[in-house]
mmCIF file of the C-alpha atoms, coordinates in Angstrom:
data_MODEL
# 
_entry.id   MODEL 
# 
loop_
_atom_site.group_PDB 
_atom_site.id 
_atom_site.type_symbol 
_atom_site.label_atom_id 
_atom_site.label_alt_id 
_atom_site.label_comp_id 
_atom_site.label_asym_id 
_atom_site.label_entity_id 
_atom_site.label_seq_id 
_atom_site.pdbx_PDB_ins_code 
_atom_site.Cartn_x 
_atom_site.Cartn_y 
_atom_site.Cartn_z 
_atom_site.occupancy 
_atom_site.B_iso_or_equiv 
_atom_site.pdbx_formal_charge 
_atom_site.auth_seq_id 
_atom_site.auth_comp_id 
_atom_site.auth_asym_id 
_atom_site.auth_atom_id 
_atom_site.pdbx_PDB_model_num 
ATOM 1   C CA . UNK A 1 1   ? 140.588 212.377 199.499 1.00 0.00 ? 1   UNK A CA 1 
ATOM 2   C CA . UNK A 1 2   ? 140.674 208.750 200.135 1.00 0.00 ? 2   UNK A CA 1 
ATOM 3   C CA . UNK A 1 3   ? 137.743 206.669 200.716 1.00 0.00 ? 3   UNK A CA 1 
ATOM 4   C CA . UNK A 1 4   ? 139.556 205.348 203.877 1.00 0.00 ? 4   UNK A CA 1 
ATOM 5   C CA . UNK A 1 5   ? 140.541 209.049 205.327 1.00 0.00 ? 5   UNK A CA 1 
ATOM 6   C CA . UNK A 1 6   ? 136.859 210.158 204.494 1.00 0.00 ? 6   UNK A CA 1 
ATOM 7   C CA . UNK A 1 7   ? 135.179 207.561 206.384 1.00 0.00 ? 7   UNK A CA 1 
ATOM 8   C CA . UNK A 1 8   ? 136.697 208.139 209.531 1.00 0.00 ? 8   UNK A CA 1 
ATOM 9   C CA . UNK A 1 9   ? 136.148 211.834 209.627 1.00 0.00 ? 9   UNK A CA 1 
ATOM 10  C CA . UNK A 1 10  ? 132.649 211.150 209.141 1.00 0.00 ? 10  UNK A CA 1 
ATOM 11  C CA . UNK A 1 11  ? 132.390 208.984 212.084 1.00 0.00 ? 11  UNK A CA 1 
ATOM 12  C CA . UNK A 1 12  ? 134.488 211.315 214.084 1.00 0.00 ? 12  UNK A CA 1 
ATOM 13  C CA . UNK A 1 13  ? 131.608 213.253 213.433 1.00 0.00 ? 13  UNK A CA 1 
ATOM 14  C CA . UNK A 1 14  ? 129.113 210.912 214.392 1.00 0.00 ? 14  UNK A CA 1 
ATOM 15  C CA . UNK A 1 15  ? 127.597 211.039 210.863 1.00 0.00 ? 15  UNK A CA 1 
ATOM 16  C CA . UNK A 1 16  ? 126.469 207.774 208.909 1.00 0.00 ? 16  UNK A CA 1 
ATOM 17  C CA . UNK A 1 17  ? 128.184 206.832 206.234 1.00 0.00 ? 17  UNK A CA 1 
ATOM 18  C CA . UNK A 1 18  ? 127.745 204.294 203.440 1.00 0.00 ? 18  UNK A CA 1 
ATOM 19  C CA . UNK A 1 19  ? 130.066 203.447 200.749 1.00 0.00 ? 19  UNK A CA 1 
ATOM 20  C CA . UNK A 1 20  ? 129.558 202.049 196.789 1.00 0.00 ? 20  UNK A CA 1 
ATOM 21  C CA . UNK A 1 21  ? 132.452 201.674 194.390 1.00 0.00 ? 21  UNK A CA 1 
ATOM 22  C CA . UNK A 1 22  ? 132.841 202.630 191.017 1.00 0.00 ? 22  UNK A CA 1 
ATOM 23  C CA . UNK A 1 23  ? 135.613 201.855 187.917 1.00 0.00 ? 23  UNK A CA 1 
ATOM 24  C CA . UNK A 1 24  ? 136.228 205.277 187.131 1.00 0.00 ? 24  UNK A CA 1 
ATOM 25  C CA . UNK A 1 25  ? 140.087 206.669 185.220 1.00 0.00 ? 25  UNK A CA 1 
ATOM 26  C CA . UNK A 1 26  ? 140.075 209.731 186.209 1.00 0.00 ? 26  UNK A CA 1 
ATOM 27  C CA . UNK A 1 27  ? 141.169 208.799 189.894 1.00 0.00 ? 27  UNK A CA 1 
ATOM 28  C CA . UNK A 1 28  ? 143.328 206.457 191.209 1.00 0.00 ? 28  UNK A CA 1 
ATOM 29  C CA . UNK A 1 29  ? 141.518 203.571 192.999 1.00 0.00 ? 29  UNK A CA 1 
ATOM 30  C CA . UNK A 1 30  ? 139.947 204.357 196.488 1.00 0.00 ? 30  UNK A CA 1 
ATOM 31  C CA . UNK A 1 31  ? 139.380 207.741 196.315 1.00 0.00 ? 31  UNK A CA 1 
ATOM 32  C CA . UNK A 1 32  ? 136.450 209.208 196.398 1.00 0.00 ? 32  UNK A CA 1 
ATOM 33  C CA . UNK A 1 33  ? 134.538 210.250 192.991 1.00 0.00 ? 33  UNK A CA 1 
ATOM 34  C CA . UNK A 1 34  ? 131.157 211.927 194.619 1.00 0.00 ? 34  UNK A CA 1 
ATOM 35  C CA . UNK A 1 35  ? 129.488 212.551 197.759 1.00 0.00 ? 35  UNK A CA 1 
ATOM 36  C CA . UNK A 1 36  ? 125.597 212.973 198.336 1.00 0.00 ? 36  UNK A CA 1 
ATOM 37  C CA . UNK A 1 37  ? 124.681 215.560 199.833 1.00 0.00 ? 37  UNK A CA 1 
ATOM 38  C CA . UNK A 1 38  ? 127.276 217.220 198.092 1.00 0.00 ? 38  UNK A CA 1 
ATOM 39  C CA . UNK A 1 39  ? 129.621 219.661 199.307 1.00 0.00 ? 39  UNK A CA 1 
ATOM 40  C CA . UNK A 1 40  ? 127.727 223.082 200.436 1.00 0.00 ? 40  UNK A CA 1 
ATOM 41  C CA . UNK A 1 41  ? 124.027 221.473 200.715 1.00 0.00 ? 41  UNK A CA 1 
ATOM 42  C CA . UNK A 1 42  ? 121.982 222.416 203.832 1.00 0.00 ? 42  UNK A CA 1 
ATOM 43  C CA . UNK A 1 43  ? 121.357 219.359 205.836 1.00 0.00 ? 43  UNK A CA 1 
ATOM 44  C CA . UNK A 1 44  ? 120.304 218.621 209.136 1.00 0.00 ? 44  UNK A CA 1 
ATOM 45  C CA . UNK A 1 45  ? 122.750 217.426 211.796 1.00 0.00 ? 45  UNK A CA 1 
ATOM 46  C CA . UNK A 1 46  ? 120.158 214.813 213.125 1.00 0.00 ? 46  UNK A CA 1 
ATOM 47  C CA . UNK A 1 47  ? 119.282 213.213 209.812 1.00 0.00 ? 47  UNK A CA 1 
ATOM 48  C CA . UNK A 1 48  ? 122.777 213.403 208.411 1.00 0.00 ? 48  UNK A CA 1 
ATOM 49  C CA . UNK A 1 49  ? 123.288 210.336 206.157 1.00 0.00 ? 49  UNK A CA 1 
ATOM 50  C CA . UNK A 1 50  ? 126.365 210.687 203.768 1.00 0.00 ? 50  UNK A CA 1 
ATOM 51  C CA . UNK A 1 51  ? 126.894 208.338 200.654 1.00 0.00 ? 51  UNK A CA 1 
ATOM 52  C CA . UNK A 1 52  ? 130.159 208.461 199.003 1.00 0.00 ? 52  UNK A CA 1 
ATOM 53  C CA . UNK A 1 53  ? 131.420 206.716 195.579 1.00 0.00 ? 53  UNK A CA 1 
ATOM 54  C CA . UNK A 1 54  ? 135.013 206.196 195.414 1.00 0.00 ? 54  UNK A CA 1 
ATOM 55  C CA . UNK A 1 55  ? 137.039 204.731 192.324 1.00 0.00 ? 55  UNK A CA 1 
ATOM 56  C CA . UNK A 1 56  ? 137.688 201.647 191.648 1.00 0.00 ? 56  UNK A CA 1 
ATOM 57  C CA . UNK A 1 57  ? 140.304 200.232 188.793 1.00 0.00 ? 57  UNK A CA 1 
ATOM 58  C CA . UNK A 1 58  ? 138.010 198.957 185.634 1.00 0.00 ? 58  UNK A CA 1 
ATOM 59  C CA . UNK A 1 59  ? 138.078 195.649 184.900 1.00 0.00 ? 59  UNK A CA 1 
ATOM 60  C CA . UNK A 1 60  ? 137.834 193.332 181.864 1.00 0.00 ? 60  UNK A CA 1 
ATOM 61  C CA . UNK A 1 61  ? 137.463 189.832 180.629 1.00 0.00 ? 61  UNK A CA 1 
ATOM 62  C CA . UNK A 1 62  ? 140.725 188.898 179.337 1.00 0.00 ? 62  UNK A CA 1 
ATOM 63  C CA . UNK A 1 63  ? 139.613 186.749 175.634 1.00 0.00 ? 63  UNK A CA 1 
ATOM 64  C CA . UNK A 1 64  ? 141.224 183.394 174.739 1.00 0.00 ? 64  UNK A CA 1 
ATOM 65  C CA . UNK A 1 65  ? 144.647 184.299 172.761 1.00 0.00 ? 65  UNK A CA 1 
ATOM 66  C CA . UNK A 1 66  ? 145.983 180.565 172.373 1.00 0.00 ? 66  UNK A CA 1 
ATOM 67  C CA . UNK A 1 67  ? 146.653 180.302 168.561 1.00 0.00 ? 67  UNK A CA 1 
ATOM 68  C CA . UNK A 1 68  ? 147.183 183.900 168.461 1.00 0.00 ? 68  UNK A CA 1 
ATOM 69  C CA . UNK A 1 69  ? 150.346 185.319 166.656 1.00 0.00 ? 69  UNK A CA 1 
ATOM 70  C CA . UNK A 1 70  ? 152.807 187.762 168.820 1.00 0.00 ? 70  UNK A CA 1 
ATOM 71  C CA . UNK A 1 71  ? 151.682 190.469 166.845 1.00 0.00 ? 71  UNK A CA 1 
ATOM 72  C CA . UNK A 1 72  ? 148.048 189.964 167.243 1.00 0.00 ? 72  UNK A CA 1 
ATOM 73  C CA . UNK A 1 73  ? 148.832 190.220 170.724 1.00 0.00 ? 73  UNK A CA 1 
ATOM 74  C CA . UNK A 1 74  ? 150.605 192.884 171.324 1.00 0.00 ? 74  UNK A CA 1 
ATOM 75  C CA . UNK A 1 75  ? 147.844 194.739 169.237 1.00 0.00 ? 75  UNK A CA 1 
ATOM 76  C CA . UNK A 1 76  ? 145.230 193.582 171.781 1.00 0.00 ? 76  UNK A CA 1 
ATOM 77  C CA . UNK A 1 77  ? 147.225 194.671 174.598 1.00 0.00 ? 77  UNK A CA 1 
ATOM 78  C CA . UNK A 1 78  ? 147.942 197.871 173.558 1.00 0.00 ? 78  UNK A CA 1 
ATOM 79  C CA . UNK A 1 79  ? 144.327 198.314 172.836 1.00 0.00 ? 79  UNK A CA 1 
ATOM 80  C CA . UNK A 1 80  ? 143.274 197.110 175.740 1.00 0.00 ? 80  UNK A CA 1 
ATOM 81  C CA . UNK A 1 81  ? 145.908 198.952 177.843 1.00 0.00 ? 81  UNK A CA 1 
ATOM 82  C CA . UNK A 1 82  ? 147.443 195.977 179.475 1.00 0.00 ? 82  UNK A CA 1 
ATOM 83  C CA . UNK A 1 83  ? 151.082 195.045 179.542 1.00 0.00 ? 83  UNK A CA 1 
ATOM 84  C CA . UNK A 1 84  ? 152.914 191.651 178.489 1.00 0.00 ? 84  UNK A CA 1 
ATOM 85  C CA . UNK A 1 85  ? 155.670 189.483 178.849 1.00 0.00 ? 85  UNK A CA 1 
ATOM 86  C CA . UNK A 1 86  ? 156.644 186.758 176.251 1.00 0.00 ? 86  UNK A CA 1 
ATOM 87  C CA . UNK A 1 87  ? 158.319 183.473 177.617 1.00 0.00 ? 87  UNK A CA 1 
ATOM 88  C CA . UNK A 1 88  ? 159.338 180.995 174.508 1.00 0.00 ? 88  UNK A CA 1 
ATOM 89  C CA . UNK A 1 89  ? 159.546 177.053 174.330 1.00 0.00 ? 89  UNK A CA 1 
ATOM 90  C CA . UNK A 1 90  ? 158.983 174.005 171.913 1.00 0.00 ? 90  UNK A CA 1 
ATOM 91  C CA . UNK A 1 91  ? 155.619 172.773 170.934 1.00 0.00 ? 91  UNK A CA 1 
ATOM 92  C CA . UNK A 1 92  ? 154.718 169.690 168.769 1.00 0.00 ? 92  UNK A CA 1 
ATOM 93  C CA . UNK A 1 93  ? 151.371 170.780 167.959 1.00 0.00 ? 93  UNK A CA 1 
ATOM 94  C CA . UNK A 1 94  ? 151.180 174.992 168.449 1.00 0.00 ? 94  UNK A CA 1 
ATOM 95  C CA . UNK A 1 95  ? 152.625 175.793 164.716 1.00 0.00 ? 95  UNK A CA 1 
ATOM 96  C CA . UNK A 1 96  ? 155.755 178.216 165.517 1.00 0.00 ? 96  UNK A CA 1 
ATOM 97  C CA . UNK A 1 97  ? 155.171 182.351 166.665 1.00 0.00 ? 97  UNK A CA 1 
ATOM 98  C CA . UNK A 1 98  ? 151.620 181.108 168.182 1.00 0.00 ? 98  UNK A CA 1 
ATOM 99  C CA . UNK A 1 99  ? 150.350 181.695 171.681 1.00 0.00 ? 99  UNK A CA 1 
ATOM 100 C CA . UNK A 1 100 ? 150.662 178.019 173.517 1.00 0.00 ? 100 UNK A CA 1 
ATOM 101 C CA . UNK A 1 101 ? 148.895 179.541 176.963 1.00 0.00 ? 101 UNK A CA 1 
ATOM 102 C CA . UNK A 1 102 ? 148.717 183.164 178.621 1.00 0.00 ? 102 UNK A CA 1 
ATOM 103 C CA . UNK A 1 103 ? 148.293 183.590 182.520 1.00 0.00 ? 103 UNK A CA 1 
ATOM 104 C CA . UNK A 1 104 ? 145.989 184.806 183.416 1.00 0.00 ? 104 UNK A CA 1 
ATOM 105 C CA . UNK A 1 105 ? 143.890 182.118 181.214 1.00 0.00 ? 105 UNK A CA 1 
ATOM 106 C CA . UNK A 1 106 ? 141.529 183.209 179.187 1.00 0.00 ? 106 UNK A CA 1 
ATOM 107 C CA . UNK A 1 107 ? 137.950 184.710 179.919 1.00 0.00 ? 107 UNK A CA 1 
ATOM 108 C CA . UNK A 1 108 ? 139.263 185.622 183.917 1.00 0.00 ? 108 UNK A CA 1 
ATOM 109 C CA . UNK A 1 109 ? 137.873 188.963 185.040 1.00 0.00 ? 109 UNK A CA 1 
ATOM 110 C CA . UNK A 1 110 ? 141.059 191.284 185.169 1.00 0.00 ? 110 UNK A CA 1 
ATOM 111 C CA . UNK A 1 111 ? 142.066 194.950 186.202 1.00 0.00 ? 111 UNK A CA 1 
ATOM 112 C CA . UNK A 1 112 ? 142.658 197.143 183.458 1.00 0.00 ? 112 UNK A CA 1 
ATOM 113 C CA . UNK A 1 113 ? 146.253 198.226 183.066 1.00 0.00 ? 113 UNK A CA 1 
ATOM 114 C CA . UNK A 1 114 ? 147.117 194.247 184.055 1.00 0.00 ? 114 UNK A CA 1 
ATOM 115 C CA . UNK A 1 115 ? 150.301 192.263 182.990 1.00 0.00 ? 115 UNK A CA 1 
ATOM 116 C CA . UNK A 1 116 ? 149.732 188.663 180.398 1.00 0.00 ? 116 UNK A CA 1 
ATOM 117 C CA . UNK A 1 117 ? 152.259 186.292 180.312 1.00 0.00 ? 117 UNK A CA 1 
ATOM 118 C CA . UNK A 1 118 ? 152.057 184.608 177.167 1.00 0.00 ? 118 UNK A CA 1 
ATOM 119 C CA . UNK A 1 119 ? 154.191 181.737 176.136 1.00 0.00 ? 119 UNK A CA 1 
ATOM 120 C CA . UNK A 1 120 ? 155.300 181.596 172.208 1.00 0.00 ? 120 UNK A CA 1 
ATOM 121 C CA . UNK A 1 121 ? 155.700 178.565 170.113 1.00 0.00 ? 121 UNK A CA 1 
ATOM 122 C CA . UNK A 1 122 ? 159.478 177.792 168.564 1.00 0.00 ? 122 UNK A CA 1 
ATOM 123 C CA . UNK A 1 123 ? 158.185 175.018 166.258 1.00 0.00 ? 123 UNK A CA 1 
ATOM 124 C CA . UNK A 1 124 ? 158.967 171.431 166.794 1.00 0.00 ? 124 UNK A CA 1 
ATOM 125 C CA . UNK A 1 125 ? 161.743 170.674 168.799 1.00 0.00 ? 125 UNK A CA 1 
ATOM 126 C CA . UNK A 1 126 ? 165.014 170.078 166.997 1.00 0.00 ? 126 UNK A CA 1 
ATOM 127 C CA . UNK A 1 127 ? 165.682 166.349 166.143 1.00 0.00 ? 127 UNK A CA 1 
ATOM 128 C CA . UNK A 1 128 ? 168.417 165.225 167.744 1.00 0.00 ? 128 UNK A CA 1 
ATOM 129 C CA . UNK A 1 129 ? 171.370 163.932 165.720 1.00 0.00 ? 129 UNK A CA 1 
ATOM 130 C CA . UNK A 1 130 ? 172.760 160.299 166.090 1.00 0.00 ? 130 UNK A CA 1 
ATOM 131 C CA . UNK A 1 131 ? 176.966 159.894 166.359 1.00 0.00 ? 131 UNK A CA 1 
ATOM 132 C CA . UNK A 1 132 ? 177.660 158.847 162.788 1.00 0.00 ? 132 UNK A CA 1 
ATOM 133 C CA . UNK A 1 133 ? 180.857 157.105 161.620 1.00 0.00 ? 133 UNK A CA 1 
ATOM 134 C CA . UNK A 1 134 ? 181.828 156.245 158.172 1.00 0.00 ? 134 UNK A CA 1 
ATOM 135 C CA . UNK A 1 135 ? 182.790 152.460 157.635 1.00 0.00 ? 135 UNK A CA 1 
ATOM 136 C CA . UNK A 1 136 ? 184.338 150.928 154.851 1.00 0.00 ? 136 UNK A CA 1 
ATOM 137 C CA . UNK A 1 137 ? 183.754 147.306 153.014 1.00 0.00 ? 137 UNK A CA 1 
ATOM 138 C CA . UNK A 1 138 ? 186.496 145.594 150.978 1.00 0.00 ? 138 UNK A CA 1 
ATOM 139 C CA . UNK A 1 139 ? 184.778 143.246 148.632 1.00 0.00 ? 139 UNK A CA 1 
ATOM 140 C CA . UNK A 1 140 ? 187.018 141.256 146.516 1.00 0.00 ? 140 UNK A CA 1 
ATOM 141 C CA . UNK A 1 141 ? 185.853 139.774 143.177 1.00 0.00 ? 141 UNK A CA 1 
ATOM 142 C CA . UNK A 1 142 ? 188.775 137.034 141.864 1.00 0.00 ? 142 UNK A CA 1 
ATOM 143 C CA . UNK A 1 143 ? 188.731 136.262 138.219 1.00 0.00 ? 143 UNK A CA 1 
ATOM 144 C CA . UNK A 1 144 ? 190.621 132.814 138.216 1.00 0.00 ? 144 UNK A CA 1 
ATOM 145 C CA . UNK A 1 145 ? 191.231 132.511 134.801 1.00 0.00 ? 145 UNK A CA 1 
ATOM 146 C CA . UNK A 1 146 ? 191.809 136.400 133.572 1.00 0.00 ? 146 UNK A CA 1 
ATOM 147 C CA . UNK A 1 147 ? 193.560 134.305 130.082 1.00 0.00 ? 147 UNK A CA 1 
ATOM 148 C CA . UNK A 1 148 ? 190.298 132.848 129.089 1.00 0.00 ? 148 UNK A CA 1 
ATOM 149 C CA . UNK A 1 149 ? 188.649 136.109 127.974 1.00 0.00 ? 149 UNK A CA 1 
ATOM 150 C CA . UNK A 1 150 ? 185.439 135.502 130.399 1.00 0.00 ? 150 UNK A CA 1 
ATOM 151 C CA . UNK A 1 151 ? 183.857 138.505 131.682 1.00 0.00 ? 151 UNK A CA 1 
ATOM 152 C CA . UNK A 1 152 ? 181.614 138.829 134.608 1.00 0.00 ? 152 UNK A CA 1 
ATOM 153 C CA . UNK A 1 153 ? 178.798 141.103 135.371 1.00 0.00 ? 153 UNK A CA 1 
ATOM 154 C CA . UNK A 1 154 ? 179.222 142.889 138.657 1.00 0.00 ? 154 UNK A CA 1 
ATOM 155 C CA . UNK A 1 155 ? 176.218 144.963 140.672 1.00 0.00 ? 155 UNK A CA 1 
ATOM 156 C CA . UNK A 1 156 ? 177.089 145.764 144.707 1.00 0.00 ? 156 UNK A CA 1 
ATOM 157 C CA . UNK A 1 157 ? 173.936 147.127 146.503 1.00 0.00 ? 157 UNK A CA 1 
ATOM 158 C CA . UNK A 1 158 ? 173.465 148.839 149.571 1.00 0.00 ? 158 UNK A CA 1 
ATOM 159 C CA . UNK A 1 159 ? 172.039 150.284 152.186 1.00 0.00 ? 159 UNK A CA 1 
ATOM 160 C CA . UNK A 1 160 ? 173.105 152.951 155.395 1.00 0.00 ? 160 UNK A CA 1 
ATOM 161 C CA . UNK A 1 161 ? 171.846 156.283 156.877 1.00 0.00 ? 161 UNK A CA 1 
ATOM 162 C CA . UNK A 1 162 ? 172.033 158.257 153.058 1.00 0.00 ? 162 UNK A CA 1 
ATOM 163 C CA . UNK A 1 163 ? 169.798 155.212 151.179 1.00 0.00 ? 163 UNK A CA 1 
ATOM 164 C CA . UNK A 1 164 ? 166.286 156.336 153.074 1.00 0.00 ? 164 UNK A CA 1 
ATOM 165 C CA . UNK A 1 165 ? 165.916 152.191 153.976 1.00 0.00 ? 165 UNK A CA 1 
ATOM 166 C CA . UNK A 1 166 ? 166.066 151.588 150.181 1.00 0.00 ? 166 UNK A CA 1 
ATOM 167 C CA . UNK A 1 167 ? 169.084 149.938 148.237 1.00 0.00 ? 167 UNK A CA 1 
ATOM 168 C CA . UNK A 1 168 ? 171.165 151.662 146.164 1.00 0.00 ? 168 UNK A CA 1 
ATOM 169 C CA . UNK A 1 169 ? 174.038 150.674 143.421 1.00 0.00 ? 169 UNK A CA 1 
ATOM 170 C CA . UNK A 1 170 ? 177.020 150.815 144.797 1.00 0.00 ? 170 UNK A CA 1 
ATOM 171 C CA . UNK A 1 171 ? 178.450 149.892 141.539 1.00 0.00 ? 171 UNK A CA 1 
ATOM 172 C CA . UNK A 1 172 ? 177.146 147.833 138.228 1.00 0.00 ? 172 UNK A CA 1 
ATOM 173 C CA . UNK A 1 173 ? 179.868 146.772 135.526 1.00 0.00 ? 173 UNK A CA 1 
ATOM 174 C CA . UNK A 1 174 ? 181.632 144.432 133.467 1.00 0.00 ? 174 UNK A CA 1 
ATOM 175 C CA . UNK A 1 175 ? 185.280 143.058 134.445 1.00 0.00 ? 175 UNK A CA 1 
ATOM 176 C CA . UNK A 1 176 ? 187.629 140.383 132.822 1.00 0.00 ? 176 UNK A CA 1 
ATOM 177 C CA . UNK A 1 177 ? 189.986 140.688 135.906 1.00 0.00 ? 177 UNK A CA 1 
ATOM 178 C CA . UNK A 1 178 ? 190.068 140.594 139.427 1.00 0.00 ? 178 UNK A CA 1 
ATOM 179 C CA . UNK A 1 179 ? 189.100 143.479 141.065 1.00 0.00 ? 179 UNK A CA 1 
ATOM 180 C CA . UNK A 1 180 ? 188.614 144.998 144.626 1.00 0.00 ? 180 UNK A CA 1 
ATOM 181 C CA . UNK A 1 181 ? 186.020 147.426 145.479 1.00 0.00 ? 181 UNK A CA 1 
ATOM 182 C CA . UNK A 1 182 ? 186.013 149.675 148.887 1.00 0.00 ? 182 UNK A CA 1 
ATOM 183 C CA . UNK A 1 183 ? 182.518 150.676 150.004 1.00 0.00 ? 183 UNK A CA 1 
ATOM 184 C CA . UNK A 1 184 ? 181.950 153.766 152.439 1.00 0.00 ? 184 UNK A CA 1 
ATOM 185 C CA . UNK A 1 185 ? 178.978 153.071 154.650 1.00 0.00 ? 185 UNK A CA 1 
ATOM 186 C CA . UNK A 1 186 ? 177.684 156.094 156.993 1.00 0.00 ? 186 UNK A CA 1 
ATOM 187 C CA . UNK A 1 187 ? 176.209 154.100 159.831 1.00 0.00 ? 187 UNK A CA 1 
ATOM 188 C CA . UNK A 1 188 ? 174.882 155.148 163.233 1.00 0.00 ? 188 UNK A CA 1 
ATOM 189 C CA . UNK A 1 189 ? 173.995 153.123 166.249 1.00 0.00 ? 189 UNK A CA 1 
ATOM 190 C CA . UNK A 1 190 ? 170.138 153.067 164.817 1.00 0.00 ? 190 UNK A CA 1 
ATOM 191 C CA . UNK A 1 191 ? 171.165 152.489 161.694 1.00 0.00 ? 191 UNK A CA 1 
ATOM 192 C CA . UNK A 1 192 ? 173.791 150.032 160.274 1.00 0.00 ? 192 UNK A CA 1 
ATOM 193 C CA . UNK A 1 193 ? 175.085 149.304 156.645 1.00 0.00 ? 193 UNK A CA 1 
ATOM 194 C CA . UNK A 1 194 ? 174.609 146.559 154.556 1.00 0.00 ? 194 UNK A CA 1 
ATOM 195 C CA . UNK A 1 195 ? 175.655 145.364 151.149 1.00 0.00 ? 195 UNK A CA 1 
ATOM 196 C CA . UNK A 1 196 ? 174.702 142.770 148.442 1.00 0.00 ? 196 UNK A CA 1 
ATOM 197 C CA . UNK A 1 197 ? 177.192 141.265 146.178 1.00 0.00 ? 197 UNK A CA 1 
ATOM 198 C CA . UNK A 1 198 ? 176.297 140.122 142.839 1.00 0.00 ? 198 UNK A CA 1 
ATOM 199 C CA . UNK A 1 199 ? 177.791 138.339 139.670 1.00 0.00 ? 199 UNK A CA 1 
ATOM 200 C CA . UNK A 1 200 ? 176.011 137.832 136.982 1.00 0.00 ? 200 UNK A CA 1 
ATOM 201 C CA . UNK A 1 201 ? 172.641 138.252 138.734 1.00 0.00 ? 201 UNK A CA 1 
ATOM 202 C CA . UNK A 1 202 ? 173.352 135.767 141.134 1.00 0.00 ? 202 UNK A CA 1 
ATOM 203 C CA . UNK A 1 203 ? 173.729 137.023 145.040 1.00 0.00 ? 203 UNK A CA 1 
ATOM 204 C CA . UNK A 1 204 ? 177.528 135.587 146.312 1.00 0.00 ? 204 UNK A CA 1 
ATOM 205 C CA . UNK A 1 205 ? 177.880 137.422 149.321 1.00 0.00 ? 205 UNK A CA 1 
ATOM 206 C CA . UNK A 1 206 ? 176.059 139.724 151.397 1.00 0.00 ? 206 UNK A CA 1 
ATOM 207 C CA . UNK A 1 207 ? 177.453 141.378 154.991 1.00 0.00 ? 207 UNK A CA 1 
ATOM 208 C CA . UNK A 1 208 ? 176.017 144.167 157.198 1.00 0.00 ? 208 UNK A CA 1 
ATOM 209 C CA . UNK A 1 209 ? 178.927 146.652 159.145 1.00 0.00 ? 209 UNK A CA 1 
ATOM 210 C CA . UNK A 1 210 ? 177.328 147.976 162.747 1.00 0.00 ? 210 UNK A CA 1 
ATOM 211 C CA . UNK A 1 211 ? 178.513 150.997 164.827 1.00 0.00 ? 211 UNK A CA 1 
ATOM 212 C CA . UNK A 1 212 ? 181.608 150.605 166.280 1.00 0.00 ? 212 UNK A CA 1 
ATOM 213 C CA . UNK A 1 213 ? 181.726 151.692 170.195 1.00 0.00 ? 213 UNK A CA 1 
ATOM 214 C CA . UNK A 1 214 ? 184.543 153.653 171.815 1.00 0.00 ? 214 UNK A CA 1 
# 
């Protein structure tokens, strides 16, 4: 019988009544566990006092699972017969597959048989790629004199989004005649390219090649 339904017939009665609760899992909350006196103990009418205990759900502290992995959860709720739901999202500092928070947080008093909500790392967010384009230099090296025999040493640098920040050889090599060189750049709008033009170890022309807007 419920605690409720109980109490009323004993006032119907006229008889006192005084309640106390108890976690108990053999009945479902608010019904009533014991009785003193108990059922077919001589009493008098007059002096009639009746305690009952009814059950109450049992309750826990709920520990602290940030930094927990999934698994490790789930273990502690089965274990502690509670139920959970998983929610996922980016986290710069939670390393990915770790608790970031739960609801309730932890250490709060809980009922047995409760639901978590428990929000998983992902990892870092994904960077987010810049528009590229690929850009081309023509860099022209004349040889006036191609009859005389002179040869010229030849080193292009440069730099774009595949260098790192740090220059790079193009090309490095010997010519006795003019010659034309095309240099692909991958640029973005953070990131430009740049080259360095030199003959025999002397800089002649340098140029830098932006992103080009729509």
């Amino acid at each position: 019988m419920s605690v409720e339904d109980a109490v009323d017939l004993l006032e119907e009665l006229d008889i006192d009544v005084e309640t106390t609760s108890e976690p108990s899992d053999e009945q479902p909350p608010g019904y009533v566990i014991s009785q003193t006196p108990e059922s077919g103990e001589e009493v008098i009418q007059d002096e009639l006092s009746v305690q009952l205990v009814y059950s109450e759900t049992p309750q826990m502290t709920l520990g602290d699972l940030t930094g927990s992995s999934e698994q490790a959860v789930r273990n502690y709720l089965e274990s502690h017969q509670l139920s959970g739901t998983f929610d996922r999202e980016y986290s710069e500092t939670v390393p990915e597959g770790q608790v970031i928070t739960h609801e309730p947080g932890p250490y709060v008093t809980i009922d047995e048989g409760s639901g978590v909500t428990f929000v998983i790392s992902n990892g870092e967010p994904p960077v987010e790629e810049e528009e590229t384009q690929t850009r081309y230099a023509e860099i022209p090296v004349n040889v006036t004199d191609p009859e005389a025999g002179q040869s010229y040493d030849i080193r292009i640098e440069f730099t774009d989004r595949t260098t790192g920040g740090d220059p790079e050889i193009f090309v490095e090599e010997e010519i006795t005649e003019s010659t034309e060189y095309l240099v692909p750049f991958e640029v973005s709008k953070s990131i430009p390219g740049t080259y360095t033009l030199y003959i025999n170890d002397e800089e002649m022309q340098s140029n830098t090649l932006e992103f080009e807007e729509d």
